[in-house]
Each structure stands twice: as C-alpha cells, then as structure tokens.
C-alpha positions as CSV (number, residue, x, y, z in Angstrom):
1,X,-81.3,-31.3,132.8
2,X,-81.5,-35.2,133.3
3,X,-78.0,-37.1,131.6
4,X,-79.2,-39.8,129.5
5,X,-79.1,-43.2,131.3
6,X,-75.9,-44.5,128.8
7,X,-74.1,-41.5,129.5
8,X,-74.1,-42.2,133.8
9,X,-74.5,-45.1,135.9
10,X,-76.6,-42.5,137.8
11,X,-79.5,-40.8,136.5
12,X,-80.3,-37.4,138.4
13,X,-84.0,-37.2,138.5
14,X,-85.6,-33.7,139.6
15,X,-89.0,-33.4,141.8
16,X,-91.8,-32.0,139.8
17,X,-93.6,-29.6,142.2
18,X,-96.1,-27.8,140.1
19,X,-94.4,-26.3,137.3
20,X,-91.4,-26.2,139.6
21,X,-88.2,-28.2,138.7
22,X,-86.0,-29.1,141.9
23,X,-82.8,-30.6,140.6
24,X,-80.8,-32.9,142.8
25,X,-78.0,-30.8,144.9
26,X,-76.0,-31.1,148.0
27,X,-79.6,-32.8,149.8
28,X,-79.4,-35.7,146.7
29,X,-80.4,-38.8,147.9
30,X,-79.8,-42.1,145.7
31,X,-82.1,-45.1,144.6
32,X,-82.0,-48.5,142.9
33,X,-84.7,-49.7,140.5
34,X,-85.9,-53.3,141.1
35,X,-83.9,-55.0,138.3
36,X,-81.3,-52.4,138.3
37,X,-80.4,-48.4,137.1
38,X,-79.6,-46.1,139.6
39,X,-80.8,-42.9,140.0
40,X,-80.5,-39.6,142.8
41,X,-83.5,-36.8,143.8
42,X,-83.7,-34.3,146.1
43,X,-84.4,-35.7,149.4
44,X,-88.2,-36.1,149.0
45,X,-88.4,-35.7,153.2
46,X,-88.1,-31.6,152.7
47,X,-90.4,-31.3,150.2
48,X,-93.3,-33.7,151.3
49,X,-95.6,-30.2,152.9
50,X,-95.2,-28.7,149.0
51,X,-95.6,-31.8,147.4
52,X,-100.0,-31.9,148.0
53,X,-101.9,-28.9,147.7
54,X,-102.7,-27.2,151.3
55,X,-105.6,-25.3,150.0
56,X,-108.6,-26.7,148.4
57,X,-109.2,-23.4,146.8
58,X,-106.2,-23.1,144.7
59,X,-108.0,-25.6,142.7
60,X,-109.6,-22.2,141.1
61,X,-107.8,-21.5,138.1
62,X,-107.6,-25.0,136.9
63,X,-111.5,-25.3,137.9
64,X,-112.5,-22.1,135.8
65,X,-110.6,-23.0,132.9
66,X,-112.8,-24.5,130.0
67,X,-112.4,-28.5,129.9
68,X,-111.9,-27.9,125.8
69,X,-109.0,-25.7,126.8
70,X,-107.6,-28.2,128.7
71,X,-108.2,-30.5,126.0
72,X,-106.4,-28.2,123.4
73,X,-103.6,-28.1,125.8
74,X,-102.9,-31.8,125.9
75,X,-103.4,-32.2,122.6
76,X,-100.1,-30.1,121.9
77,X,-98.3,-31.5,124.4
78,X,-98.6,-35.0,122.7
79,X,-97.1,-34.6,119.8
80,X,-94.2,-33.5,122.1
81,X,-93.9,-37.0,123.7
82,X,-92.7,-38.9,120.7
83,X,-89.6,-40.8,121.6
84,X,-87.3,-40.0,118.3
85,X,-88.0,-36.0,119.1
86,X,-88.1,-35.9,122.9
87,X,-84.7,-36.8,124.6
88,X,-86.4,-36.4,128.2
89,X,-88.6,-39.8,126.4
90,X,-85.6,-41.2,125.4
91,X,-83.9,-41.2,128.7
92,X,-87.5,-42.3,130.6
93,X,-87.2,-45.1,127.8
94,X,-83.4,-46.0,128.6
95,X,-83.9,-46.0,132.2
96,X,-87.2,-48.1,132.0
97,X,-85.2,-50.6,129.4
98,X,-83.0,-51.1,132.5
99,X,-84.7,-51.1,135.5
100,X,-87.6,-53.1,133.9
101,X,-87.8,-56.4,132.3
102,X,-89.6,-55.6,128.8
103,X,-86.8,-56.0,125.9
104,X,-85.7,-52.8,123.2
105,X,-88.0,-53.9,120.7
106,X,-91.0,-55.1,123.4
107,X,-90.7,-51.8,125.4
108,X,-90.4,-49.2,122.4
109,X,-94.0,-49.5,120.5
110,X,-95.1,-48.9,124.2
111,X,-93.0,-45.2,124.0
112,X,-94.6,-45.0,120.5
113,X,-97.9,-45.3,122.0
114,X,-97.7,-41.8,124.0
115,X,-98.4,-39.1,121.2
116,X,-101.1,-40.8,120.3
117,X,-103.1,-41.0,124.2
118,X,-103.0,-37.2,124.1
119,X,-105.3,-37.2,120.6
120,X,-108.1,-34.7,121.0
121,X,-110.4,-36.8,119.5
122,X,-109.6,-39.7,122.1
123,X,-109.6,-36.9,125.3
124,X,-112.9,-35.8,124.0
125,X,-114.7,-39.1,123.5
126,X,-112.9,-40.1,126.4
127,X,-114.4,-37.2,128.9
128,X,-117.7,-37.2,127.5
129,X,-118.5,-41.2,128.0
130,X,-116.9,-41.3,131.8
131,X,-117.9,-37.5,133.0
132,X,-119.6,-35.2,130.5
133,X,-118.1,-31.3,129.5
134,X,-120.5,-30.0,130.7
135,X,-120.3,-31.5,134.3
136,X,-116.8,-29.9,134.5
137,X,-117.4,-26.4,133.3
138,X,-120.6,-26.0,134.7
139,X,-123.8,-26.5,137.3
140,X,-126.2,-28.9,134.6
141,X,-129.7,-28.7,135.9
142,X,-132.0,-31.9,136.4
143,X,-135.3,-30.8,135.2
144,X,-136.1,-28.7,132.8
145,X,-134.1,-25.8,131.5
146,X,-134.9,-23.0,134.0
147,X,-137.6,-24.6,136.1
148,X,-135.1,-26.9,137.8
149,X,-134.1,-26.5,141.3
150,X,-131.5,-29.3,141.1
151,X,-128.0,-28.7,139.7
152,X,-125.1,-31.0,139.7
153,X,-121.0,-30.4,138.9
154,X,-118.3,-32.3,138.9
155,X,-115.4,-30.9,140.6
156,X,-111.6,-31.5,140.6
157,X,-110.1,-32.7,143.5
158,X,-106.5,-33.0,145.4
159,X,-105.3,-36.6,144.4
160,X,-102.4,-38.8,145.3
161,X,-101.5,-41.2,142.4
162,X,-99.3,-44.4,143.7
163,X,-98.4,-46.0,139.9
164,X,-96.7,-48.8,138.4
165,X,-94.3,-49.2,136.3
166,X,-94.5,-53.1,134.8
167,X,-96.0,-51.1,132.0
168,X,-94.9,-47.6,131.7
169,X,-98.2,-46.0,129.8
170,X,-99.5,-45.8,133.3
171,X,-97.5,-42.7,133.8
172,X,-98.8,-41.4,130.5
173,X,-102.9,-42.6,131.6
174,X,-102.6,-40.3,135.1
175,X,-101.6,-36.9,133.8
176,X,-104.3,-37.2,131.1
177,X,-106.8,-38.4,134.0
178,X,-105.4,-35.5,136.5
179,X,-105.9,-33.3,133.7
180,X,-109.6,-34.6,132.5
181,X,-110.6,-34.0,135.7
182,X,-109.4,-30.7,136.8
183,X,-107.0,-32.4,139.6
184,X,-104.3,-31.4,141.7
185,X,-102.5,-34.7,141.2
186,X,-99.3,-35.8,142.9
187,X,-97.7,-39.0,141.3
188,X,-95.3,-41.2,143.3
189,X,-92.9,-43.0,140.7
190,X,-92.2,-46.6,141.0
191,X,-88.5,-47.8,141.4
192,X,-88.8,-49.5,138.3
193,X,-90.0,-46.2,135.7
194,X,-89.2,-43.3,138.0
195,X,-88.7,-40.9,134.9
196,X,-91.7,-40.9,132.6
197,X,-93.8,-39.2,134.4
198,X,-91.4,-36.3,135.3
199,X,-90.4,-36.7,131.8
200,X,-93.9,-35.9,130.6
201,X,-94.1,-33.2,133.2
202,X,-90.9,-31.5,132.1
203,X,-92.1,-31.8,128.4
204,X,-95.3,-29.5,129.7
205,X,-93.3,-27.0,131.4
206,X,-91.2,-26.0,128.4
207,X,-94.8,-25.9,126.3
208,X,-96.5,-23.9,129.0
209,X,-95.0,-23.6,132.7
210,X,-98.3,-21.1,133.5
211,X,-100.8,-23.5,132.1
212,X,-103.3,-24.2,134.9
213,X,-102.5,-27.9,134.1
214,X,-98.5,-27.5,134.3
215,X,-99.4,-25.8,137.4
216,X,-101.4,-29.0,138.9
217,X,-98.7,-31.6,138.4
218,X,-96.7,-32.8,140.5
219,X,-94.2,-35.9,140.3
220,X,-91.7,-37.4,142.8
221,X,-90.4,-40.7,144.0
222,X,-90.3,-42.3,147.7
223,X,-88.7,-45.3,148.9
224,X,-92.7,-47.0,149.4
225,X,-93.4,-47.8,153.3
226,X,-91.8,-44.4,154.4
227,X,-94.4,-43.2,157.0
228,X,-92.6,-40.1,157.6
229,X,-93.6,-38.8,154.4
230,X,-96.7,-40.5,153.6
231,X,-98.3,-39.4,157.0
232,X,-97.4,-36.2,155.9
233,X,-99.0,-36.3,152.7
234,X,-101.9,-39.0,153.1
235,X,-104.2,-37.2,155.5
236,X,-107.6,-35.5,154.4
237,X,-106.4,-31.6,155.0
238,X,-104.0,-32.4,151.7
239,X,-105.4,-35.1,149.5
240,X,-109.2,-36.1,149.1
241,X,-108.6,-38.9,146.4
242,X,-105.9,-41.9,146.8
243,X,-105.3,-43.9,143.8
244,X,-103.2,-46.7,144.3
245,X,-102.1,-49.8,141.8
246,X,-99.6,-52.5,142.8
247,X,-98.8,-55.7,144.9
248,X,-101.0,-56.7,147.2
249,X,-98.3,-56.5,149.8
250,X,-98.1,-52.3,148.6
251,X,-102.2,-52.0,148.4
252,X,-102.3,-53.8,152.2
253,X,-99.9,-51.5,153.8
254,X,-101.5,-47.8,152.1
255,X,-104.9,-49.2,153.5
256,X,-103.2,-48.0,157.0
257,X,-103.7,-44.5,155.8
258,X,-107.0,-44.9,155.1
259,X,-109.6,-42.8,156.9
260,X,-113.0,-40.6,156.4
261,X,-112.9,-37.8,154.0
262,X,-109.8,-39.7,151.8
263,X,-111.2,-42.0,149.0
264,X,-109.3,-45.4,148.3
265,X,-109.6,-46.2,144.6
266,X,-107.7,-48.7,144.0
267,X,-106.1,-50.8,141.0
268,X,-105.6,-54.6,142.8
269,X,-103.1,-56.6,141.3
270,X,-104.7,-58.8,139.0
271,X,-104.1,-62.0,137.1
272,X,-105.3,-63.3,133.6
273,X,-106.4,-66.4,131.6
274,X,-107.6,-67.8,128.7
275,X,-110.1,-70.3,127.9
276,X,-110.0,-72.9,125.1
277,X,-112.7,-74.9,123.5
278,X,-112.7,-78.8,122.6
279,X,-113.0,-77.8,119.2
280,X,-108.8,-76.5,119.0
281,X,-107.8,-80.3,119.9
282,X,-109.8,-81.7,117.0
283,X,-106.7,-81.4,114.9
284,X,-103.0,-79.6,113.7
285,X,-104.7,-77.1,111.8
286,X,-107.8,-76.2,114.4
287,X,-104.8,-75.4,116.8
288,X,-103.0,-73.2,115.1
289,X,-105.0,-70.2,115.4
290,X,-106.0,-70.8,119.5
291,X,-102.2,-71.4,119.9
292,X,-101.4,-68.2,118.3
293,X,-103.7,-66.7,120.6
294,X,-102.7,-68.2,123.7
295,X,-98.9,-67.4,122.8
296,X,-100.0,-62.8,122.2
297,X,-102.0,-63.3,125.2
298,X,-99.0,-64.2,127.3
299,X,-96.8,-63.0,125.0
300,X,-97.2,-59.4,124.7
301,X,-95.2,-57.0,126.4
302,X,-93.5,-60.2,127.3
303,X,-96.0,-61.3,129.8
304,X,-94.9,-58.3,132.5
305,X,-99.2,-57.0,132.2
306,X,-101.8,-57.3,134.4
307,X,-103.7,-58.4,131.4
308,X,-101.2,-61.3,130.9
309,X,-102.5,-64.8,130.5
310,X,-100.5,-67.3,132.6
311,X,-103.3,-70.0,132.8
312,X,-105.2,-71.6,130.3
313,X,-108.0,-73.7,130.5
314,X,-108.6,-76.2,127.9
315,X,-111.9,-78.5,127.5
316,X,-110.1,-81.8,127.4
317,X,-111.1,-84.9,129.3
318,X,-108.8,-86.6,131.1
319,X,-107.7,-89.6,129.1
320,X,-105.0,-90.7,127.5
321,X,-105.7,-89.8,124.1
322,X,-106.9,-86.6,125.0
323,X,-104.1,-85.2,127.4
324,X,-101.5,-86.6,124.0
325,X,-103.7,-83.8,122.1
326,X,-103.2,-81.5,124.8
327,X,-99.6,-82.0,125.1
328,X,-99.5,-81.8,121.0
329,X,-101.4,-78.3,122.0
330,X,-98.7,-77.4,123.8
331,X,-96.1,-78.1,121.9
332,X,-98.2,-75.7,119.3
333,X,-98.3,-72.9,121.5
334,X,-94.1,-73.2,122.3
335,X,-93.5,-73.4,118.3
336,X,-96.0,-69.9,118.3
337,X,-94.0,-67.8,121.0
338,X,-91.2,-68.7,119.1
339,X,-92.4,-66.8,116.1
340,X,-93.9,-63.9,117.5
341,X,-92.3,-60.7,115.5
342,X,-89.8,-59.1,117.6
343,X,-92.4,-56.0,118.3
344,X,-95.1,-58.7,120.0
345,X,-92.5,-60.7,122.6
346,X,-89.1,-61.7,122.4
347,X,-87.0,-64.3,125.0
348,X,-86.7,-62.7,128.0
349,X,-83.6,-59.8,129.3
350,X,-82.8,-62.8,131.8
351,X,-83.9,-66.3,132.9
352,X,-86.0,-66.7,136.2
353,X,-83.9,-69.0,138.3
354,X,-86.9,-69.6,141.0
355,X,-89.0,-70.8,138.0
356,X,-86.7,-72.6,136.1
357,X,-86.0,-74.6,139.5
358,X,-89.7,-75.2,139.5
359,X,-90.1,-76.3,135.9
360,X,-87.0,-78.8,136.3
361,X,-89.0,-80.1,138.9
362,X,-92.0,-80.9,137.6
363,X,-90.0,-82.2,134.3
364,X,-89.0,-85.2,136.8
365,X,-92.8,-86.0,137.2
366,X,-94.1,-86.8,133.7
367,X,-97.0,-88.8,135.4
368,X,-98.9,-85.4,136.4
369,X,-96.8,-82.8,134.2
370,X,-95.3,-82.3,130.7
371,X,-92.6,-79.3,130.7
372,X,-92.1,-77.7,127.0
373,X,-89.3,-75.3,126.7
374,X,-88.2,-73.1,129.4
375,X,-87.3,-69.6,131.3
376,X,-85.0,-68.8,129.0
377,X,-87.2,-68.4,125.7
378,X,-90.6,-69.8,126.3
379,X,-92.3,-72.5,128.0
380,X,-95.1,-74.1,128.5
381,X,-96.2,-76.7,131.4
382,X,-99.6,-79.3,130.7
383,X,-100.8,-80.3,133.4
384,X,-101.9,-83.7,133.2
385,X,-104.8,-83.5,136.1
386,X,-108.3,-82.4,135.4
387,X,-109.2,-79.1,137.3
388,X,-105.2,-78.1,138.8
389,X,-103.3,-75.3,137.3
390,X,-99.7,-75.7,138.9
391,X,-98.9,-74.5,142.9
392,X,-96.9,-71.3,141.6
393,X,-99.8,-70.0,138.6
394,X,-99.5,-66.3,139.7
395,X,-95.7,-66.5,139.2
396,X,-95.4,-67.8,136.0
397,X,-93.7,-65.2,134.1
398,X,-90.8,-65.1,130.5
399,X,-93.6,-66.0,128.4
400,X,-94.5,-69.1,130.7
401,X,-98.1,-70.9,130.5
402,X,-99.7,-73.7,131.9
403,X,-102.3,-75.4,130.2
404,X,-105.0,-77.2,132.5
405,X,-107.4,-79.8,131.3
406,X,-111.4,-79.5,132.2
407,X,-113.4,-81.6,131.1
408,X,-116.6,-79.1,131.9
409,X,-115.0,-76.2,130.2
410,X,-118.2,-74.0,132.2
411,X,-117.1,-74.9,135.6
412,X,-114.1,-72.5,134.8
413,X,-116.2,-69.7,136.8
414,X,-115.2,-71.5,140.0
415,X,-111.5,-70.4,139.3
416,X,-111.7,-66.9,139.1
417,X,-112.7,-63.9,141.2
418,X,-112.4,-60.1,141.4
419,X,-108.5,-60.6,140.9
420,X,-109.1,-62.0,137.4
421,X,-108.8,-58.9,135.1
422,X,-108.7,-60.5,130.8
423,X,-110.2,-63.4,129.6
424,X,-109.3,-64.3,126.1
425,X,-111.2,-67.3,124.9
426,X,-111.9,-69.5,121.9
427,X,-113.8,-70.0,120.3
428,X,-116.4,-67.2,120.0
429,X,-119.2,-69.4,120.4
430,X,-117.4,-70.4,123.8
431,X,-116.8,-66.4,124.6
432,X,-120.6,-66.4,124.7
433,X,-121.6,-69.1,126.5
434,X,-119.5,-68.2,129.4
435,X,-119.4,-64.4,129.7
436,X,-122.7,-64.0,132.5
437,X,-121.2,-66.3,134.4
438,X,-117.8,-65.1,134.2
439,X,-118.9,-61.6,135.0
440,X,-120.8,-62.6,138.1
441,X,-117.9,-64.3,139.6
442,X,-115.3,-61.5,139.0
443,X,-114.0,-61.0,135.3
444,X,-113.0,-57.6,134.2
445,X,-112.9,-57.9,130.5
446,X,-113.7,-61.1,128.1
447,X,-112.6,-61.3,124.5
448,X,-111.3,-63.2,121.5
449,X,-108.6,-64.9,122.3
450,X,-105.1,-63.0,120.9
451,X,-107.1,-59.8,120.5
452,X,-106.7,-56.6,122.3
453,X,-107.6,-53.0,122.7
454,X,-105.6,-51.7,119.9
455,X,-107.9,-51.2,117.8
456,X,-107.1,-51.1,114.1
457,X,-109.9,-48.7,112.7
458,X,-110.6,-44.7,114.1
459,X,-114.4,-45.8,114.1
460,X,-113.0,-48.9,115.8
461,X,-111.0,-46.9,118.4
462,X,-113.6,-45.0,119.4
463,X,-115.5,-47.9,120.9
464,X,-112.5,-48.1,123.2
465,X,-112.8,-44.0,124.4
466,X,-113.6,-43.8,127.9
467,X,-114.1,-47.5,129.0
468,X,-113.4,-49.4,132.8
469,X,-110.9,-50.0,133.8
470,X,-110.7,-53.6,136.0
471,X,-114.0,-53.0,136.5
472,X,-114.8,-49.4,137.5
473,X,-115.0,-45.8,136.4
474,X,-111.7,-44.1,137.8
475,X,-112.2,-40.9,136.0
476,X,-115.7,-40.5,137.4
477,X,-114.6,-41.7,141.1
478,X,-111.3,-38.9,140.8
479,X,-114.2,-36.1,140.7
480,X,-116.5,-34.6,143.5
481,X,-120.1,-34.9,142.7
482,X,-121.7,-31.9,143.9
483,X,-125.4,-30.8,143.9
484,X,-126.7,-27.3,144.1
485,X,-130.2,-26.4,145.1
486,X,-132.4,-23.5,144.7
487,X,-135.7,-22.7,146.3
488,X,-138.6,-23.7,144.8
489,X,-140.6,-21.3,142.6
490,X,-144.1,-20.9,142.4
C-alpha cells in the first residue's frame, strides 16, 4: 500500500499489470517529478514483455462482455474515486499538489471532478454519439434486416496511452476510453501525476480484480526517451493503437516508433486565445464583463491547460487614444484575476524567474509595451504594436496575458493554425462572424468568452457527451472497424 505523500519524501508507486499489483522491492528504482516529489517503482526494464498484451486474442473476455456491463462496472467504480473517501485519491492528489504547479484550492475541484466522469448516463451518451452499443456487442448489418450481406463491428484493440499530467483528469479520461472501447490499454504516467491513474486502477481491483475491465488495465511509469523499453513495447506484435499527448519535443521523438500496422493518434501540444471586439473599449462598464472573461480563460486551473488563453486579440486601432483604452483594458483584466474566487485561480505555488526577466524587460520599453503586474500574482503585457503578440507568447504562464491590438479584428485567422485548440471571444456577434474562418485555418473549439464545458444543467451536459476532442474522434480512432460479408442470396 502506497504511504501518503506527507507521511515520506518518497512515494512507493506499484506497477499495474492487469489486475496485478507489483510493489517496489529490492529491484525499486527512484524518480523525480518535474517540479519536485519523489517517488520509487519496480524497475519498469523487467516487466516491459508483461506490460502489452502478446496475444490479440486475449482480448476475448473483455470483447464478449456486454458494453452496458461495462458501463455498470464503471459506474460503481466512480463513486469510489471521490477524494474525501478514497485515500489512494488523496495521495494521487498530494503528490500531484507537489510535483505540479496547480495550487490546493485550483487542483482539488479537479479531484472532485472524478465520480462524476464515471456517471452512467455520461458513459452512455458518451459511447452512443462517438461509437454506437451496438457496434461493440455485435456485427450491425448495412441493409436491411436479414437481406444484408454487409456487417460491420467495432473491435477493441491493444493500446499504448502516453498521458499528461498539467491536468490530471487525463488519467481519469483514458481508463473510461480503454474501457468504452473494449481495450487492452497500457498507460505511461507522466513525472508530474505518476499516481492517479494507478490510483484509479487500484480503486478497481479492490471493486472487482476479475472484471474483464480490471483485467485490461495496465499502468506504469518510464523515464520518457528510454528505447530499451519502448522498442520493446512500441512494435505492432504488442500494441495496434498509440495515443500520445505532450511537448512537441515528446510527440517528435515517439514518431521514431512509428511504423505500418501501429496507429499514431496523437494529442499535439496546443495553444489558446481569445478574441475581443471594439465594442469592450467603448467604456469602464463595457469592459468589465470581456475582462472577466479574458482573466477565467487564462485563469483557470491557473493557466497550466491546453485550453489556456495566453494571447488576446483586441480590435483597437493603433492610436494614441485607442492603445490608452487598451492599456485601461488591461489594467481591467489585472484588477479581475485578482478577484477570481480561490476555486477559479489563485497567485501561482512559485514565480517564473525566466518570465519575470522578460516582463522587466519589456517594462524598460514603454514606447512598444505596457507591463501590468507580474509572475508573482498576475500580469498582463499590452502590446502597443498592431498585429505583434510578444516573442515568448507560447510561454506566458502564472496567469500571464498579452493583449495585442488589430485594427481588422478578422485578419486574426492569419495567427492561428492546427496548434490553436479554444477560442473564447466577445462579443457573440464577433464569435459568429469569425468561426468559418477560424475553423478553416485550424481552431478546435470557439466559444463565449469566460465560458467552458462545465455545463450547469443535466440537459445542458448532455450536449457535451461524446464530443472532439482538438479536433478528432479518439474514441472512434481507439477501435478496429471491421466488415463482415456474406454471399449473396438469390
């Protein structure tokens, strides 16, 4: 049993090997998370051949059981995952707290979050938009019933999952998927969560350790670029389906693994923005509520999201009187991230000494910059030139924005690309106006600007069930698509 991460500098960590729990022993080996926490696991290197699934047919039992069985199954394993009643959650939230950057009260409603992914009504609505039940349990024919010669199935497949861990729900988003889609799934931890998932794992071995689910899950952590074990593991005899998010640095090097009969789907690092109409400069009160919006869009989960906003546009010409309303906007959206509620954002765990060195640079040049705050609570830059976010945009991070004047607020399109994921923009009218064009050149999601996902209302929430994700269907891609065909009757 895992020690909670206040009661040892070092965490032990088991491997997850299919309803198997392999504690650390004599063969431990010790890691450090990015930002700190330490933690030991059995030396992944002896396990790697166990860790995938030799044999595509021992898929079988997880492929016969009913997909509403599975469902059932999650759905009382959820309930099971909430934080005040799980101490394997607590300790995944302890360690997170320290190897991560979100704050207590940032990264707990995230924890709070989990019972409620495994709701049957979500998995339902959730398998039925992206796949269909009946795909999973069963041949459906084309034509019509008994006359058809065509049949398709979706089948489960042997799948590698390479997760983040700026956000932990990913952990919590890949058993469910594994699960939905009758996978043999093997997560890799990152250094910086490496105990939800096995923490969700060990959670379903005490409900069920024979479950054809429990017996489909594996979780263990490797120090990333170790070709011994991932030329072990990352070759078409053991996995058919790769799914990979991360740097662009981690994404370039798993590409080298890449070859027929393994499928890349992959989950690019990806940057956000927001858009603001002329109409938010008019006066105080029209920038109140765009400033509110820009500071939960970049505020939330304290800016560590793909979904993050760092730069935002703002239709604003490029004279004098209009950069002063600009600047005035900024100074609106500081005053905002300073009153988000404690659940929302708070100042960051600790200042960014790269960017504060680059904000007290550009504070020296108030002919092309205007630097509000700073790393240690919240900041914003204004950029003072039409059309030129600041050199360092994609590393703007501790609730850090940089406004950027355009004076042709629909030339914005030329600024993004398939790397932009969330658009918030304001005001609807705007949203409107620019969505086509946004969408053709790359943007994942557009909407209002503050909003989200979390969606207040059950009839509401169900709109959510099943949607993309950064612009494609992983839950379809994870299965194998599979026609049968019968000879033609007369």
């Amino acid at each position: 049993m895992a020690t909670t991460a206040s009661e040892a500098q070092v965490l032990d960590i088991p491997l997850i090997i299919r309803g198997r729990i392999i504690e650390p022993g004599d063969d431990a080996i010790e890691f450090g998370g990015r930002s700190g926490a330490r933690f030991r696991q059995p030396d992944p290197h002896k396990y790697a051949d166990r860790l995938v699934l030799a044999n595509p047919d021992g898929l079988r039992d997880l492929h016969d059981t009913p997909i509403d069985e599975i469902i059932d199954f999650l759905a009382e394993l959820g309930p099971r995952l909430h934080i005040d009643k799980n101490p394997l959650m607590r300790t995944a939230f302890e360690l997170a707290l320290e190897a991560g950057e979100m704050t207590p009260s940032v990264l707990r409603p995230v924890y709070e979050q989990f019972p409620g992914m495994f709701d049957r009504d979500r998995l339902s609505g959730r398998v039925d938009r992206m796949i269909g039940k009946n795909y999973l349990d069963g041949w459906v024919e084309q034509g019509s019933p008994g006359a058809s010669t065509i049949r398709i199935r979706a089948i489960g497949t042997r799948q590698l999952h390479i997760i983040a861990g700026n956000v932990p729900i990913t952990a919590a988003l890949t058993v469910v998927g594994a699960a939905l889609t009758k996978g043999d799934c093997l997560i890799k931890t990152p250094s910086n969560d490496p105990f939800t998932a096995p923490a969700i794992l060990r959670t379903m071995i005490d409900l069920d350790p024979d479950h054809p689910v429990t017996r489909h899950l594996s979780a263990a952590y490797w120090k990333g670029g170790d070709e011994e074990i991932e030329r072990r593991i990352i070759r078409p005899s053991r996995i058919e389906k790769l799914t990979a998010w991360g740097g662009m640095a981690s994404m370039t090097h798993i590409q080298k693994y890449l070859v027929p009969g393994i499928e890349l789907i992959a989950l690019n690092p990806k940057l956000s923005i927001s858009i603001v109409g002329r109409e938010a400069l008019e006066s105080p009160a029209a920038m109140a509520e765009p400033a509110l919006g820009v500071a939960l869009m970049a505020g939330r989960m304290n800016q560590t999201a793909c979904s993050s906003t760092r730069v935002v546009y703002v239709e604003c010409d490029d004279t004098e009187e209009d950069l002063a309303r600009l600047e005035e906007f900024g100074h609106a959206v500081h005053q905002a991230f300073l009153g988000l509620p404690p659940h929302e954002s708070t100042a960051p765990k600790r200042p960014d000494p790269d960017l504060e060195d680059e904000l007290r640079a550009l504070s020296l040049d108030d002919e092309f910059y205007r630097v509000i705050g700073d790393t240690s609570s919240a900041g914003v830059v204004v950029s003072r030139t039409a059309d030129e976010p600041v050199e360092f945009a994609d590393r703007l991070n501790n609730r850090i924005v940089n406004l950027v004047p355009v004076p042709d607020i629909t030339q914005v399109s030329r600024w993004v690309s398939e790397e932009t994921q969330t658009v918030g923009i304001h005001p609807e009218s705007l949203r409107e106006r620019l969505r086509e064009s946004l969408a053709l050149c790359g943007v994942q999601r557009t909407l209002p600007l503050g909003t989200s996902f979390h969606m207040q209302s059950q009839a509401d929430a169900r709109q959510s069930y099943g949607l993309p994700h950064d612009g494609t269907e992983p839950m379809r891609r994870s299965v194998r698509w599979v026609i049968d065909q019968s000879a033609e009757t007369v």
